[in-house]
N, C-alpha and C positions, 0 to 999 in steps of 0.2 A: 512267243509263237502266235499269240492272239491275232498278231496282224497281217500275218501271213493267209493267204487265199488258194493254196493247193499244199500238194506234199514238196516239201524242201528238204533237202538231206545235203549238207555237203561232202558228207565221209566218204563220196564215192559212188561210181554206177551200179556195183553189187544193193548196196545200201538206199540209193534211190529207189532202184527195181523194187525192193522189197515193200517199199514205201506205194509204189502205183499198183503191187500187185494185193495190198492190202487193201487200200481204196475201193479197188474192184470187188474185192469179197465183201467189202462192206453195203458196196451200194447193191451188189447183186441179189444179196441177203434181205435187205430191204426190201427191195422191189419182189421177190418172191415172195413176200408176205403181204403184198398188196402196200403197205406205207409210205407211198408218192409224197406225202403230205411231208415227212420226215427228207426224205430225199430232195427234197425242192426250199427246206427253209434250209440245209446243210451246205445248199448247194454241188450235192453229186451227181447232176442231168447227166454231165458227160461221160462219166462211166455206169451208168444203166445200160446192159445191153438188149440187142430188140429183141431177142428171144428169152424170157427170164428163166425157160425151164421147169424143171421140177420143184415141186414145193419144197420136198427137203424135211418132211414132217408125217407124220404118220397119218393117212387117207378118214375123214369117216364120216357120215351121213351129215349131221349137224355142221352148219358153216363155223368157223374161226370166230370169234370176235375180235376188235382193235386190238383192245389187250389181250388177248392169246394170243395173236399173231407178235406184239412186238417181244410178250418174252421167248418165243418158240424164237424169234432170231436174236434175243441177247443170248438164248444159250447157245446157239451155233457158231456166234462168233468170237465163243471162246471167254475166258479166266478175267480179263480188262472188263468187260459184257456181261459180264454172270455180276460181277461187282457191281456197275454202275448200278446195275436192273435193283440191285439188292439195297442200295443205297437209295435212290429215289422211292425206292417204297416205302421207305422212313419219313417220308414230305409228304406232309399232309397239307403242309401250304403251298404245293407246288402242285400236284397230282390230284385227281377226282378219286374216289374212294374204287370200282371198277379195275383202275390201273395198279392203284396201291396193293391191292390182296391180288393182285394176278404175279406181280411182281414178285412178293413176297413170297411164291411158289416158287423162284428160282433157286435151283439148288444147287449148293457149291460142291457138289462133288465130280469124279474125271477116274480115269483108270489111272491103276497104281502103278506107280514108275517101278521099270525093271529093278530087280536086287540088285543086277551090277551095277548102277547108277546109282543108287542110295550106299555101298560099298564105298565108291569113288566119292563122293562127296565127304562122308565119313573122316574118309583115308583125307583126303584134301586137308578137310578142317579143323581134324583133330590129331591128324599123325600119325593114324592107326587105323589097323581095321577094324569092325564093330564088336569081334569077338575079343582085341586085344584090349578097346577100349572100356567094353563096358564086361561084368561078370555073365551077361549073358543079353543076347539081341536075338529078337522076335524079326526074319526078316518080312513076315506077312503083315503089309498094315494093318493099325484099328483102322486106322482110318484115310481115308483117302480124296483129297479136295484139290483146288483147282490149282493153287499157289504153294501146295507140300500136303506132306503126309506123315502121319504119327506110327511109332512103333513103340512097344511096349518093352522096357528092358531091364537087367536091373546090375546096381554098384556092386562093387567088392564085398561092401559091407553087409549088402542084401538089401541095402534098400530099393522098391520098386520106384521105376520113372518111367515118364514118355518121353520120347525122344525124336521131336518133327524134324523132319530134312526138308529142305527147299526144293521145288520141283526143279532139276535142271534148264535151264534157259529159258525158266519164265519171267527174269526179270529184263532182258532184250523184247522180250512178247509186247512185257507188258508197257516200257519205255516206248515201243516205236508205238502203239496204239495210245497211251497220251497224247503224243505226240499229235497223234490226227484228231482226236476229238478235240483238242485246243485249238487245232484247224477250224474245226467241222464248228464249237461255239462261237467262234470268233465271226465266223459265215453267218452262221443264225442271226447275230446279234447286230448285224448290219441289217440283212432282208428283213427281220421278222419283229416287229412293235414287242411283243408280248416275251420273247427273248432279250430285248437288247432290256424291257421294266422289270426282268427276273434276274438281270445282270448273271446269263446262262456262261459268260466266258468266267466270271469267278465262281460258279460252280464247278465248272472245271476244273478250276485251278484246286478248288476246297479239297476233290473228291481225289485229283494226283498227288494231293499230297498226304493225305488217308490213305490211300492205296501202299504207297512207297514206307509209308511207314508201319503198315501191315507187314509187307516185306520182310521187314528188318528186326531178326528175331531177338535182338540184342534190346531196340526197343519194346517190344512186349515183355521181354525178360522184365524191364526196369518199371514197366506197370505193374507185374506182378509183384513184385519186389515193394513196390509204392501200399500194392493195397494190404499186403502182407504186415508191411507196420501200422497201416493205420489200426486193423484189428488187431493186433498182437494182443490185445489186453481181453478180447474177447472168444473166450473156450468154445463160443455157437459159433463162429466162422471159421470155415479151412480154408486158408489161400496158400497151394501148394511152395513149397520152396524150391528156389531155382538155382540148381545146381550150376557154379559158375566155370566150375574149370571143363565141364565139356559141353560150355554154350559159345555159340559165335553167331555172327550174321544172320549164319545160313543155315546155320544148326540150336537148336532148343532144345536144353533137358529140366523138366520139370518133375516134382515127385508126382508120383502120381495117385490122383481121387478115386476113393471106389465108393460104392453105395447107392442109393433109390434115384433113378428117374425121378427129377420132383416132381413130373407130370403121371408116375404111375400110382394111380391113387389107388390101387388095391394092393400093390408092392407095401405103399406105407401104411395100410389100414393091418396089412397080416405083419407088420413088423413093429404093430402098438404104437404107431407115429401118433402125434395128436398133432392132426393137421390143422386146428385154429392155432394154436400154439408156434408152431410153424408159418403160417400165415404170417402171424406178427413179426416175429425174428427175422423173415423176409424184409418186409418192409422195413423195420426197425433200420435194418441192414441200409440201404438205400434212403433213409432219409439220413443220415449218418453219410452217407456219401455225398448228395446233395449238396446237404445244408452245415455240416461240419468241414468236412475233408474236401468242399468242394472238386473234386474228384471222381467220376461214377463210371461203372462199368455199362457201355452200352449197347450193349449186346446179351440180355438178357432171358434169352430164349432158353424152354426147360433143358434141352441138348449140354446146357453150360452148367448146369445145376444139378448137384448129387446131395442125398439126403445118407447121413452117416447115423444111424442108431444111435443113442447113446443115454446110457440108463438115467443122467444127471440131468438131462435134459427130457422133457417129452416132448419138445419137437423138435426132435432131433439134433444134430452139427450140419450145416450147410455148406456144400462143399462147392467152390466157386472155382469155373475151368474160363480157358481161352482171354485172354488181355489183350486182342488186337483193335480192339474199339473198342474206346475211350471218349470222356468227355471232361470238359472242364469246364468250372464254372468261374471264369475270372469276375473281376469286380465289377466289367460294363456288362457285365451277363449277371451280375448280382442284382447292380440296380434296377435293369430291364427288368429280372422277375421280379423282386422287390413292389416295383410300382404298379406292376400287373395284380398282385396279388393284393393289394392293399384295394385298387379300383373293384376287383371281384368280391373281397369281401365287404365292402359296402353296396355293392348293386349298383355302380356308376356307369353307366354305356361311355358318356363321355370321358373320363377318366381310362377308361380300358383302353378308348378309341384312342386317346394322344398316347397311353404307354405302348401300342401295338406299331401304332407308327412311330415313335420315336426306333423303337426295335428294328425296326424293321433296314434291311441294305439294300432294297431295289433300289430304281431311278425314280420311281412312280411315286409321287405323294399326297396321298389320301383328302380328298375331304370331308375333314373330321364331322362335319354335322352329319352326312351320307351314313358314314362310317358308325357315328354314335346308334343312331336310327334302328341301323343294321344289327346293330350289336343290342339293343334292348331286348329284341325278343328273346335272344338267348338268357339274359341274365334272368329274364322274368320266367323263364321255366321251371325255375330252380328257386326263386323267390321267399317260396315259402315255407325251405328246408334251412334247417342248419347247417353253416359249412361242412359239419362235422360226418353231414348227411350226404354230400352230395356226392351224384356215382363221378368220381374224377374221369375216367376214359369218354363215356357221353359227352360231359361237359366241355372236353376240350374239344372233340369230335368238335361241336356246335361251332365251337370259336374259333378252331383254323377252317373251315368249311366259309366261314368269313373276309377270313384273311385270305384266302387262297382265290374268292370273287375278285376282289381289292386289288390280289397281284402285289401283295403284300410279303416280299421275302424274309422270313424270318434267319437270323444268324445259325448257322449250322449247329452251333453249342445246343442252342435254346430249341432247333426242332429234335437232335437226339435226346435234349432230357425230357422233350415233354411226349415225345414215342416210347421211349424209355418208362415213364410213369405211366402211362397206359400199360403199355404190356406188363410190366408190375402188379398193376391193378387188377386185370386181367387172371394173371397166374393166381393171385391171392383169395381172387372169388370163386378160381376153381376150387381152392384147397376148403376154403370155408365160406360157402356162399351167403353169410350173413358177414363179412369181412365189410370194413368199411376205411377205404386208404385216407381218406381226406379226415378221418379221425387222429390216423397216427402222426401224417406230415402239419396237423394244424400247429402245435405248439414250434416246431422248427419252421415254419412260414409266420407264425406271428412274430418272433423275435428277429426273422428278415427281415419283415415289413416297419416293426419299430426302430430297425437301424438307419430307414430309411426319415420316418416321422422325427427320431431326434433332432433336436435344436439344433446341435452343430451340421448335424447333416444337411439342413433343410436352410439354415443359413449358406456352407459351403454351395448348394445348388444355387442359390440366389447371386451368390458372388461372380457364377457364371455364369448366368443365363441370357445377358446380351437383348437383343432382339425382346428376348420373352421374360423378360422380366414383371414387365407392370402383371401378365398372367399369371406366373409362380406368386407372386404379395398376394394376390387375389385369393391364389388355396393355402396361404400361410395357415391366416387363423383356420382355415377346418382341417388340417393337418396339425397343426397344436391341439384343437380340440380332442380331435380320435386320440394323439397321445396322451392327452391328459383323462380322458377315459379310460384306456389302457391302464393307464398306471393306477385310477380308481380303484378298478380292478380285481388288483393285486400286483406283485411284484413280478414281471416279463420273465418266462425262463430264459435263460441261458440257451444262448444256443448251443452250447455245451456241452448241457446238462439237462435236456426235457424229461421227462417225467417218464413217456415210453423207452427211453434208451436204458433208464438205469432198473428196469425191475429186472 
């Protein structure tokens, strides 16, 4: 679809129609918010009309700014648009800070689908209706968002569960509106320099296929399931169990979490929570996903997170909701941090600059001495703390604020875990404002970074490096070195096995 230049449908004139008359709401939306700029790299001149009308927005003394105006029209055009908005405010290497927290206000909620709808789907999916299916069905949502809604129900046996249904016909919604933003990047990405070095058509593609997999409740099912065994062995984590005989597609029954807002800090203070305690188990949690199971839940806002009392614990059982964002940390996303981290924790600008560009999948490629340059001042901020010290969300702040001059696009893995570890860090100074993350993930980044420094590794690199080779001999010996200080030392944990995971 990328190389398409308007709406194409062949299924038909019904099916086209819908397609131009989308277009129209998109471009009209726009331009009611004043975003020409938007409209003219998409290429949608020709459906702006010359009256744009009313704003569409609720009236009030103080002007709009950019980013108010553009999320006031991601929410208007609907569930595909509440996403994307949500998504890009994850990109820190792509968005100015302004856009990112405007963004981040967009909220995924919608009114609740009729009972008779959620009945019929039911009946569809599972054969029955909700009364015959389940012991008993809540038809008032908890809750209610843009792609489905939860209800609270419970088995024969008595166990309680949630049970989302799919919004009716939002995955048609959501297909034909892929559909055009892979139009509308593919536009961009010819007109607009800064689009075509952000390669904004595989963002596209990145975020259709996140979306679709959101969807698909059969996949979330199998995340929670994933993370469910990763902790099995650990009593501090709940990851509810998903009930399989009445989950499909388009329906999800999970047991369901009860307990504290982690974000309600006088819920857990009157319920004897010991929120440094907590703190830690948190992260604990998350570098264990990381750096073990590479695997991490990324969507980690307090809304997903319920605090379970529990006498054997004083801070608590942490109760983990919602699997539709995910990330993973495959091997080229291993090495990518790997190198990163090893450049940081020596204070190398240049070292960081080649792993950042090596990472990187735009078109644009960096020059590294520019780059380096750029990148010293950051590292010199922090110069004179111990890793163990440094506030990680700052720190990274500093460094995609870098990358993002550079036009430097980072792999979608590597920006959701390092938004991810922010907001981590984030929740965990709220809990205990003497918390310090870069303490707990040190021992699981050094044992990254020595997989990297090993000899066979470091020879395997050399085997391939082509072109760069006589460069890589050049940092043999001080990558041997560091290793063989490391190992001075003492003996590397495990990444297995660090020292915070097992108290």
């Amino acid at each position: 679809m990328h190389g398409s230049s308007g709406p194409q449908d062949p299924q038909g004139p019904a099916a086209a129609g819908r397609h131009l008359e989308r277009y129209r709401q998109i471009a009209e939306t726009l331009a009611r918010h004043g975003l020409g700029f938007a409209i003219g790299a998409a290429g949608l001149q020709r459906w702006v009309p010359l009256q744009h009308g009313l704003l569409g927005h609720e009236a009030r003394q103080e002007p709009y700014s950019n980013p108010e105006h553009l999320r006031l029209a991601l929410e208007q055009l609907g569930p595909t648009f509440i996403k994307l908005g949500q998504a890009l405010s994850t990109r820190h290497d792509l968005l100015p800070g302004p856009y990112r927290q405007e963004l981040a206000r967009l909220q995924d909620q919608a009114p609740p689908v009729p009972a008779a709808a959620v009945v019929e789907a039911i009946e569809r999916e599972l054969g029955g209706a909700p009364q015959e299916v389940f012991a008993s069905f809540d038809p008032s949502p908890l809750a209610s968002a843009s792609l489905g809604q939860a209800h609270a129900a419970t088995l024969a046996d008595g166990t309680e569960v949630v049970v989302k249904v799919r919004r009716p016909g939002v995955v048609e919604q959501v297909e034909l509106d892929l559909e055009i933003i892979a139009n509308l990047a593919a536009q961009a990405a010819r007109h607009w320099d800064a689009a075509a070095d952000y390669d904004v058509p595989g963002i596209a593609e990145e975020f259709a296929q996140t979306l679709r997999a959101e969807l698909d409740y059969l996949a979330e099912a199998r995340n929670a399931e994933r993370f469910r065994a990763a902790f099995s062995a650990d009593p501090g984590i709940h990851v509810p169990r998903v009930h399989w005989d009445t989950t499909t597609s388009r329906v999800l029954t999970l047991e369901r979490i009860r307990g504290i807002k982690i974000s309600d800090l006088a819920a857990l203070d009157a319920a004897g929570i010991d929120r440094p305690a907590l703190a830690a188990r948190y992260a604990d949690a998350v570098a264990k996903m990381v750096f073990e199971d590479s695997f991490f839940h990324a969507d980690p806002h307090p809304g997903n997170l319920f605090v379970e009392p529990d006498p054997a614990r004083p801070g608590g059982r942490i109760g983990l909701i919602d699997f539709g964002m995910v990330g993973t940390v495959d091997p080229q996303l291993r090495a990518h941090l790997s190198a990163l981290l090893i450049a940081l924790a020596r204070r190398d600008p240049r070292a960081a600059a080649r792993a950042l560009s090596d990472a990187s999948t735009g078109r644009k490629r960096p020059d590294l001495g520019r780059l380096s340059e750029d990148l010293a001042p950051v590292m010199r901020l922090y110069a004179e703390r111990p890793l163990s010290e440094v506030p990680l969300g700052a720190f990274v702040r500093e460094l995609l604020g870098v990358v993002r001059r550079y036009r430097l696009q980072l792999p979608r893995e590597l920006a959701l875990l390092l938004r991810m570890l922010v907001m981590v860090e984030s929740l965990a100074v709220t809990l205990d404002p003497g918390f310090q993350f870069a303490a707990v993930i040190g021992p699981w980044a050094e044992s990254l970074a020595l997989e990297r420094l090993a000899p066979p590794a470091v020879l395997r690199r050399l085997g391939h490096a082509g072109s760069e080779l006589l460069d890589a001999a050049e940092r043999l010996p001080r990558q041997l070195r560091s290793l063989e200080d490391a190992l001075e030392r003492g003996e590397p944990r495990s990444a297995s096995a660090p020292a915070s995971w097992k108290n």
